[in-house]
N, C-alpha and C positions, 0 to 999 in steps of 0.2 A: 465588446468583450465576449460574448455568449452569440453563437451561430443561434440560426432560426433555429434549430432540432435543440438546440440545448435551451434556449429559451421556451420553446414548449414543454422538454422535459422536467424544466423549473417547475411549471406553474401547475404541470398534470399531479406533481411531487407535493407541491404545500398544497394543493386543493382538497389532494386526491387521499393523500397518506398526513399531512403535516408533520413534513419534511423536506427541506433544505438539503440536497445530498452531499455530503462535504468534497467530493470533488471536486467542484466548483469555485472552494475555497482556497484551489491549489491556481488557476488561472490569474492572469494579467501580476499585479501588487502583492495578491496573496502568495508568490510564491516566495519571497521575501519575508513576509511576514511568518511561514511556515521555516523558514532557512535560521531567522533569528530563533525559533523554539527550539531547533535542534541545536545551537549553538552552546545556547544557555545549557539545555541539558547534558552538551558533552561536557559543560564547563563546571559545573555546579551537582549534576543529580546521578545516581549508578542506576539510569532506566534500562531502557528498553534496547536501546543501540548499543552501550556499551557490554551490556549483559553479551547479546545474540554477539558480537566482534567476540567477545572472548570465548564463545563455543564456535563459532566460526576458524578460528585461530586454531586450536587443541583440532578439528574436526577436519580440515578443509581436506587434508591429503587422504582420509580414507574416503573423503566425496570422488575425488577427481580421481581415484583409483579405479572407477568404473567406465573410465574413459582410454581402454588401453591403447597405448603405443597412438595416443594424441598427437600431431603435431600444429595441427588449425584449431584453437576453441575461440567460438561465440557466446560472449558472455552478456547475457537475456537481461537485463535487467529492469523491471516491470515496473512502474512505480518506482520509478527512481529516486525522486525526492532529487536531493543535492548532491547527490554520489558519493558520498561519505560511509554507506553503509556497505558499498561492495570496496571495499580498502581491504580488508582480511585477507578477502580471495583472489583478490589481485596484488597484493603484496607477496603472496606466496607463489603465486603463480609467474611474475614476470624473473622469476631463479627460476626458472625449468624451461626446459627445451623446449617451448609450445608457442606458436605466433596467435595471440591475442587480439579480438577487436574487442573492445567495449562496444554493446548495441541499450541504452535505455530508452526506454519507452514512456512516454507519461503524455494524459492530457494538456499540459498546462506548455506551453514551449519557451517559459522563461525556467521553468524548472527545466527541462532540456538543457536550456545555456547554462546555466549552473551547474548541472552533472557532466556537462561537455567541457566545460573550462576547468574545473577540480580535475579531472582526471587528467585534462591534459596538461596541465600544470605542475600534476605528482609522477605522472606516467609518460616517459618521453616518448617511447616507443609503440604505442598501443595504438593499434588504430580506432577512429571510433565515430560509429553513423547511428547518429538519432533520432529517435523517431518517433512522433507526435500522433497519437493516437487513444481512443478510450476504449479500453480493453472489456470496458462493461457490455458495449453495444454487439457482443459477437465474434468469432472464430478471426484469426490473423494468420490462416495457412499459408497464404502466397508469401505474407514475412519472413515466414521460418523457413520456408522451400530456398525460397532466394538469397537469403542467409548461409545455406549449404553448400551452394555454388563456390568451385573451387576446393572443396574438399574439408571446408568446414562442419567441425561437427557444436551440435546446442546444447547450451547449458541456461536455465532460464530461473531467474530469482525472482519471491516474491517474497520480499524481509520486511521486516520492522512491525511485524505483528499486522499486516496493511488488511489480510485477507478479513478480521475483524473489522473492521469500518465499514463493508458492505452490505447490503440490506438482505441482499440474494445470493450470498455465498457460493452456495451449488452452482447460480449459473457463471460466477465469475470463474469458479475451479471446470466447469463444461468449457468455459470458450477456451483456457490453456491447453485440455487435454484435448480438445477438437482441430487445433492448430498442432498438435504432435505427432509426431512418425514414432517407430519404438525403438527408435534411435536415437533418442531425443531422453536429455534426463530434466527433471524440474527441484529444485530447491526453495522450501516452504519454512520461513520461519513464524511463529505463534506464539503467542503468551502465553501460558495457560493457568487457569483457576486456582489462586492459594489465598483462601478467603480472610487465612490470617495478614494478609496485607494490603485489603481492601482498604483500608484507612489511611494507608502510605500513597496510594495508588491515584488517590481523587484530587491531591493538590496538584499532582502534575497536571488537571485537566482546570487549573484554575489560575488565575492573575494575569498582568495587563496582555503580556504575548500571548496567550492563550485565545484570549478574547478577543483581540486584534486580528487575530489569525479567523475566529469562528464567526465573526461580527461581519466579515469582508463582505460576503453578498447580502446579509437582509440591509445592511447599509445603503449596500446600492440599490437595494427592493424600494425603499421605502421603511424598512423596519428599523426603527431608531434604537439607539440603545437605552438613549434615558426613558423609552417607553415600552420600556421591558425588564423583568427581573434574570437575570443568568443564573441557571439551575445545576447542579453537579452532583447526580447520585449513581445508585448501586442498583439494578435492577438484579434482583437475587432469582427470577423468576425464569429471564433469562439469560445469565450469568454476565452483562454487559454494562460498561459505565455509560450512562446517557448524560448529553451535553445538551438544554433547552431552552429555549427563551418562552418566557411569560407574558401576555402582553397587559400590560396595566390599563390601558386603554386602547382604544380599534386604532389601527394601523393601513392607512393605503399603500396597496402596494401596484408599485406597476412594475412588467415584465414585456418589452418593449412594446408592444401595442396594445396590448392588453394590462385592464386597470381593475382591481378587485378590491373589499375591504377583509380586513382579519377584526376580527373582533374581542374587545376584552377578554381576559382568563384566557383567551385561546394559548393553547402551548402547542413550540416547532420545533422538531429534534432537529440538531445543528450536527451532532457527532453521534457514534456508537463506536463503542470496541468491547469486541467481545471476546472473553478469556475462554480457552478450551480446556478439555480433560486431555490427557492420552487416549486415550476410548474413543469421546467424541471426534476429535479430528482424525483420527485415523479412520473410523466410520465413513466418515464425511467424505475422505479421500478416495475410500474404497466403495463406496456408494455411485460417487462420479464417475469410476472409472481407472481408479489409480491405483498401481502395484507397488508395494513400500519396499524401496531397494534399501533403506539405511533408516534408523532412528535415531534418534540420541537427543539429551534433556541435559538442562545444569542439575548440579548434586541437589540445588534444592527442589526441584522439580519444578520452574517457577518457566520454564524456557524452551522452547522445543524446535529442532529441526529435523525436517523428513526427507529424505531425498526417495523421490518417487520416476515413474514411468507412466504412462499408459499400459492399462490391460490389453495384452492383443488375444483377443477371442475367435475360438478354431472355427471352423466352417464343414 
C-alpha cells in the first residue's frame, strides 16, 4: 500500500512529530471510507461542501470572468476527493462556449477512479486525465506547462477547506505557486473561525465513519483501536480541531521493515483542520507569493473563496 518514501515518511512522522499524516488515509480502502463521509454529509449535515457549492454557485461566473474570451480551460483540481465538489463549476461551465478537460490530482488513485468515474458519468463531454501525485513533496511545473499545450489555459482548485489539514501550509501554497505561470489563476476554498460554532463543528469529526476513515493506517501500523481512546477537541491556541488517539497501553508498531514500540499515554494526531480569519489567509497568501484577484465569504462569514495569482516581481 505505501512506497518506500511513504513508508519512511510514516515513521520519520510518529517518531519525529507524533503524527500520522492524514494523507495516507486517503490511499488503497480508505478512499472509500473517505467517499462514505462525504456522502453521509451531503445527506444528512449543511457542512462544509454544501456551504462552499453554494458560494461556488452565486460566485463562479465572476471567477471565470478573469479568463477572457476562454475557449480551452483546464480545470486543476487538487485534492480531488470524489469529484463531487468541483460540480458547481462545472455545471456552469459546460452552458458556455469553452471545451473542458477535468485534470484531478490526488495521492490516493482509487480516489482518482472515483473522481474519474463521477464526472464522467454526470459530464458526457468533458474530457478528463488524472493524475496521481503528492502535492506535498514539491513544485508540478512540467504538469501545468503540458497542460497548456494546445492553447489551454489553467484554472487550479484546492476546495473543501483541504489547505487546513496540512501541517506546513506555506510549503503546500509554495509548491502551487511554484508550478504557476501569471497566467495561470488558482481557487482556494477555507473555513474560517466562528467560535461560536465550535460545538457544532466537533461532532462532524466524530462517529463510526469518521473513525473508520482515521483508524485506516495505525490499523495497519499496529495501532489498535481497542488500545487507544479517540480524542476530538478545539485547540483555541491554534485555532484548529485536532483528531488523536491515546494509547492505553504500548503499541508495536511496524512500518514495513522497520519495528518500533509507542508507549502508554503516548498521543498521535490523526487529523487537524484549521479555521482561518480573513486576515490570516489572505496574509498567508500574500506571504507566499499570491496576488488576490477576487474575494468573497458567506453572509455569515463562516466560508471563504480567493481567487488568487502569482505575484510577478519586476526586475
Amino acid at each position: 500500500m505505501l512506497t518506500k518514501k511513504q513508508q519512511y515518511e510514516l515513521i520519520a512522522s510518529i517518531k519525529g512529530r507524533g503524527e500520522i499524516p492524514l494523507k495516507f488515509a486517503y490511499l488503497d480502502e480508505g478512499a472509500k471510507n473517505w467517499d462514505a463521509i462525504v456522502k453521509q454529509r451531503s445527506d444528512k449535515i449543511n457542512g462544509i461542501n454544501s456551504v462552499e457549492a453554494e458560494l461556488l454557485r452565486k460566485k463562479i461566473n465572476n471567477f471565470i470572468s478573469s479568463f477572457p474570451n476562454c475557449k480551452k480551460l483546464n480545470i486543476i483540481d487538487v485534492g480531488c476527493g470524489n469529484g463531487e465538489p468541483v460540480v458547481p463549476i462545472l455545471d456552469i461551465l459546460t452552458e458556455q462556449n469553452i471545451q473542458l478537460r477535468y485534470v484531478p490530482i490526488d495521492i490516493s488513485s482509487n480516489m482518482l477512479s472515483m473522481a474519474e468515474k463521477f464526472v464522467k458519468n454526470k459530464y458526457k463531454n468533458i474530457q478528463i486525465k488524472p493524475i496521481e501525485l503528492d502535492f506535498e513533496m514539491g513544485n508540478f511545473s512540467d504538469i501545468m506547462f503540458e497542460l497548456k499545450e494546445d492553447g489551454y489555459s489553467n484554472l487550479l482548485l484546492f476546495l473543501g477547506s483541504t489547505l487546513g489539514n496540512h501541517s506546513d501550509r506555506q510549503r503546500v501554497l509554495t509548491n502551487f505557486r511554484d508550478s504557476m505561470s501569471s497566467e495561470d489563476f488558482f481557487i482556494l476554498g477555507v473555513e474560517l473561525t466562528n467560535f461560536s460554532k465550535i460545538n457544532k463543528i466537533l461532532p462532524h469529526y466524530k462517529g463510526k465513519l469518521p473513525e473508520n476513515f482515521l483508524y485506516f493506517i495505525p490499523d495497519n501500523v499496529g495501532i489498535k483501536r481497542n488500545d487507544t481512546e479517540y480524542d476530538v477537541s478545539w485547540n483555541d491556541k491554534l485555532n484548529q480541531v485536532e483528531v488523536k488517539v491515546i494509547l492505553k497501553k504500548n503499541s508495536n508498531v511496524k512500518i514495513g521493515s522497520e519495528n518500533f514500540t509507542l508507549e502508554k499515554d503516548e498521543q498521535i494526531l490523526l487529523s487537524r483542520s484549521v479555521k482561518f480569519t480573513e486576515w490570516t489567509i489572505t496574509k498567508l497568501l500574500s506571504d507566499v507569493g499570491f496576488r488576490t484577484e477576487l474575494l468573497t465569504t458567506t453572509e455569515d462569514r463562516g466560508y471563504l473563496l480567493s481567487m488568487v495569482q502569482p505575484t510577478r516581481y519586476g526586475v
